[in-house]
C-alpha positions in Angstrom: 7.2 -37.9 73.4 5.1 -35.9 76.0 3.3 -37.9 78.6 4.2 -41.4 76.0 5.3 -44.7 77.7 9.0 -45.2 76.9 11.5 -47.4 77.4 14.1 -46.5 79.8 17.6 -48.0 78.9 21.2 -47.2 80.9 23.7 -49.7 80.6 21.4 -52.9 82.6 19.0 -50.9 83.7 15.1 -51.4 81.1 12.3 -50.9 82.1 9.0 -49.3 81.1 7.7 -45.4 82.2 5.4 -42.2 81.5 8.2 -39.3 80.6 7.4 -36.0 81.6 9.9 -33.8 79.6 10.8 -29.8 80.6 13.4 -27.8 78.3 15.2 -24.4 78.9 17.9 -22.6 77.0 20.8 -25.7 78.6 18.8 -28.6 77.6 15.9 -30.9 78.6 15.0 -32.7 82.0 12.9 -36.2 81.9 11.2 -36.8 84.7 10.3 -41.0 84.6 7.5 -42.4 86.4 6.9 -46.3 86.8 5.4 -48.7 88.5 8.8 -50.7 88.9 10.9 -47.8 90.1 10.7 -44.4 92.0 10.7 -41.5 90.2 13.8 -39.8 89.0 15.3 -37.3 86.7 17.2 -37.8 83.8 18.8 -34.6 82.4 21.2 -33.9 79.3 22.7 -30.6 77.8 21.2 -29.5 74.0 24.9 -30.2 72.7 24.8 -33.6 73.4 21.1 -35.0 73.2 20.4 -37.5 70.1 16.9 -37.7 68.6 16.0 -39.9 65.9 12.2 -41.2 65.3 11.8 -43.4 68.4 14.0 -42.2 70.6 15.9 -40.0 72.9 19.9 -40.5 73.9 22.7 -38.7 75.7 25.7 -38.9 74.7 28.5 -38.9 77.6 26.0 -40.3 80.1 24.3 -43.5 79.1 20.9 -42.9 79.2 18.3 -43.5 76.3 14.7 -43.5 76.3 12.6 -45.8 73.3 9.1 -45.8 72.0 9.4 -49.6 71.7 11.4 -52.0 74.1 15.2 -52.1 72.5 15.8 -55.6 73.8 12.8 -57.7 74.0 14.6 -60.8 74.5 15.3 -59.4 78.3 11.4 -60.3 79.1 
């Protein structure tokens, strides 16, 4: 997911972004960059990150990141 374009998604917040992703021993930080928003820092604990094959959720906090728009009827 490195430097992809993916899908931002938190409760009515979608929009599209470049995710630059650092991990340590807690968990992983997402950095999101876009056109339509600043940039900002999503962040989420090893324990309760999901991955599956086109995305990336936390569980407790909202947020989820996917390779292709979740709900294309929004546009």
């Amino acid at each position: 997911f490195q430097g992809s374009k993916m899908w931002f998604h938190e409760k009515h917040l979608l929009f599209e972004s470049t995710v630059n992703i650092e991990t340590d021993a807690w968990g992983a930080r997402i950095t999101l960059s876009s056109i339509a928003h600043p940039d900002f820092t999503i962040s989420g604990r090893w324990d309760m990150i999901r991955f599956g094959l086109d995305y990336i959720g936390c569980a407790m906090v909202g947020w989820s990141l996917y390779s292709e728009c979740p709900y294309p009827e929004w546009f």
